[in-house]
VEXDRENPA-578835 format. One record per residue (C-alpha): residue number from 1; residue in one letter; y, z, x. Coordinates in steps of 0.1 Angstrom, whole numbers, plus 2048, in hexadecimal, padded with zeros to 3 digits. Last residue first. Example, Ala and Ser with C-alpha at 12.3 -4.5 7.8 and 13.67 -1.06 7.14 Angstrom:
REM residues 2
<r i="2" aa="S" c2="7F5" c3="847" c1="889"/>
<r i="1" aa="A" c2="7D3" c3="84E" c1="87B"/>
This chain:
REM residues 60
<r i="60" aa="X" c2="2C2" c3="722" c1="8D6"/>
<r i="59" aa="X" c2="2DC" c3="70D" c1="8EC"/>
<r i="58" aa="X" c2="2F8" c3="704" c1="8DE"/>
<r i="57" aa="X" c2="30A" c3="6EC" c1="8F2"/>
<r i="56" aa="X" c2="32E" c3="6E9" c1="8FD"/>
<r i="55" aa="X" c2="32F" c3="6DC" c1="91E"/>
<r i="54" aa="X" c2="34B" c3="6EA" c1="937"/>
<r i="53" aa="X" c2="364" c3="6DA" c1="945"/>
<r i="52" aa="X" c2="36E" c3="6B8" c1="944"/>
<r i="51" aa="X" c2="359" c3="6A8" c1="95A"/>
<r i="50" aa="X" c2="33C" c3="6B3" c1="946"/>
<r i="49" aa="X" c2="34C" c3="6B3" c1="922"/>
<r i="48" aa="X" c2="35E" c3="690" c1="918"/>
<r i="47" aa="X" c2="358" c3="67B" c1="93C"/>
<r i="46" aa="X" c2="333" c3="682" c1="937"/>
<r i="45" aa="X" c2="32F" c3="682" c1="916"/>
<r i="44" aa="X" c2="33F" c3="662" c1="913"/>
<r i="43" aa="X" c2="327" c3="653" c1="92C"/>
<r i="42" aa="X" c2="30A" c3="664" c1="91C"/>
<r i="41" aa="X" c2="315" c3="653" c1="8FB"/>
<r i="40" aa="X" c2="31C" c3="631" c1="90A"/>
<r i="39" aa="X" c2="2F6" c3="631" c1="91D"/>
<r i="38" aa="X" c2="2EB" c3="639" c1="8F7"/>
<r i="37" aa="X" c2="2FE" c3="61D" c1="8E7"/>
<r i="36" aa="X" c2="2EE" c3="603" c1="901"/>
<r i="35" aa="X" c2="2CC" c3="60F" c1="8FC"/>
<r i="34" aa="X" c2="2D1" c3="607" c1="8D6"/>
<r i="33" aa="X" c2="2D7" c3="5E5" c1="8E2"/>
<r i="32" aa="X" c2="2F9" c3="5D6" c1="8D4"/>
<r i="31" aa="X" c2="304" c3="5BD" c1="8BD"/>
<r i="30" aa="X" c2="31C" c3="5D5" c1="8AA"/>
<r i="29" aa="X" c2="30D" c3="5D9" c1="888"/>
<r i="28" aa="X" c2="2EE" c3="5D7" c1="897"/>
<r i="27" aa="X" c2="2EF" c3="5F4" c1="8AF"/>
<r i="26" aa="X" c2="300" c3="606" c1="895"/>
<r i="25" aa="X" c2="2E1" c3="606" c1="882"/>
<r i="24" aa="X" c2="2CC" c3="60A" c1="89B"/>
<r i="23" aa="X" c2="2DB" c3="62C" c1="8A3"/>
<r i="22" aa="X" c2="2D3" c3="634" c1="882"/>
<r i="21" aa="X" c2="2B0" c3="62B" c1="885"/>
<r i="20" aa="X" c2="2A9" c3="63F" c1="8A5"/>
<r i="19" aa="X" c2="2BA" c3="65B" c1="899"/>
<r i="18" aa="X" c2="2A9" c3="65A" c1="879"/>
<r i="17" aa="X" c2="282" c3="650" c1="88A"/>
<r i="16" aa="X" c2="28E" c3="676" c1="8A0"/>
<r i="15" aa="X" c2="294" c3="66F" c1="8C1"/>
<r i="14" aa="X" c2="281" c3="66F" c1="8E0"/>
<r i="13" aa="X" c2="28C" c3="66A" c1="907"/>
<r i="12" aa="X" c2="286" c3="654" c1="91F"/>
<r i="11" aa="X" c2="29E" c3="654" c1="942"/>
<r i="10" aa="X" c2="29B" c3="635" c1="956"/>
<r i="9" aa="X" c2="2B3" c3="635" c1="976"/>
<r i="8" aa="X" c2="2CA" c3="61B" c1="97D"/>
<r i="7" aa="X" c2="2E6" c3="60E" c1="99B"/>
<r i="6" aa="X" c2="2CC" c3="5F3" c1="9A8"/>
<r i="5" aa="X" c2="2C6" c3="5E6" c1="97D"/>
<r i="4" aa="X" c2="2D6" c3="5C6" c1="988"/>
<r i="3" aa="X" c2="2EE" c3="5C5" c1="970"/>
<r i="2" aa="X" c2="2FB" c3="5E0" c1="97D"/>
<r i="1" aa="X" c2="300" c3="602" c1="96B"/>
């Protein structure tokens, strides 16, 4: 994503106040915005399972 915010789209979604929390956690511990840990998780999803092949998700 640019800087500029040109290259971007907005996606919300909602996680649970654990998620959420933990994922604050590491946030902190590493000086980085939660939004920035979840932009790296779809990125390595992405490289890890979609262009790979195909994704391994349970769906019920």
């Amino acid at each position: 994503m640019g800087k500029d915010g040109k290259n971007a789209v907005r996606v919300t979604t909602t996680l649970t106040k654990e998620q959420y929390g933990r994922l604050g956690k590491i946030a902190e511990r590493n000086g980085v915005k939660v939004a920035w840990l979840v932009r790296r998780a779809v990125e390595t999803f992405l490289v890890e399972h979609v262009e790979g092949g195909q994704v391994p998700l349970t769906l019920k």
